[in-house]
N, C-alpha and C positions, 0 to 999 in steps of 0.2 A: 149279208156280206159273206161273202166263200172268206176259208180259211188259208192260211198259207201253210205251203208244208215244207218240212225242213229236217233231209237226211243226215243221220251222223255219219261220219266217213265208218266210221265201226261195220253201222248199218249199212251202206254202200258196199263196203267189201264185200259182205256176208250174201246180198243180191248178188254181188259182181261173180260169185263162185256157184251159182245154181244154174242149170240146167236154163235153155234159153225157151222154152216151153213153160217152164214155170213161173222163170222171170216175168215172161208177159201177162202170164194171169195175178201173181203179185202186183204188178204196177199198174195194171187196170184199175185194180180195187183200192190201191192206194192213191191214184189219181182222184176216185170218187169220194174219198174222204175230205176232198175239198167243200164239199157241197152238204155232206152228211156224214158230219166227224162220230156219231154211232150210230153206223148201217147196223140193219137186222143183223144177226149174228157176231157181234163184238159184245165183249164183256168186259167188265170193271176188276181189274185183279185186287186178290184180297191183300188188303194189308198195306196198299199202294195207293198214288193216284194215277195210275196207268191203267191203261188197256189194252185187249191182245184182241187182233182181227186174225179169225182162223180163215185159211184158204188152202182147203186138203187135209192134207200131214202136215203143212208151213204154215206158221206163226209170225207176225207182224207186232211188234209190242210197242207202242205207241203211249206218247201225254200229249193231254191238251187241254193251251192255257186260254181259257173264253176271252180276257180282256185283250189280249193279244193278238187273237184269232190266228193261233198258231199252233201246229200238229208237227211234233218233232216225232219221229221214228228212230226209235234208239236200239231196236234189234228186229233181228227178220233169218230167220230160220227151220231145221225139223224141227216137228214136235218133241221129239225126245231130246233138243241139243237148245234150244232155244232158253228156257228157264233158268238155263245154269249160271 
């Protein structure tokens, strides 16, 4: 069963202000988390139940609740702005 995914407006914005080149390759990969909510290259942040999908310099930081089947995306940013 695909997951459903679900932008916070936070998140939204933080897409809405990036470069339209980059946007596309963020939402590509974010589209495929439907299917494989930990693609090779995501990791389990420490100290959280979150995860961050790197793509580049930009950071995707993402929960996801199995009973749910639901992948909320609650920031998406640089690498050096994203964490804060």
């Amino acid at each position: 069963m695909p997951y459903r995914i679900f932008i916070k407006r936070s998140a939204e914005k933080e897409l809405d202000r990036l470069p339209a080149s980059i946007r596309e390759r963020i939402v590509g990969r974010v589209v495929n988390l439907e299917d494989h909510p930990r693609p090779p290259g995501s990791k389990k942040l420490q100290g959280e139940e979150s995860y961050r999908l790197r793509i580049g310099n930009y950071r995707v930081l993402y929960t996801i609740d199995n009973e749910q089947h639901l992948i909320t995306i609650y920031a998406v940013g640089h690498r050096r702005e994203v964490y804060r």
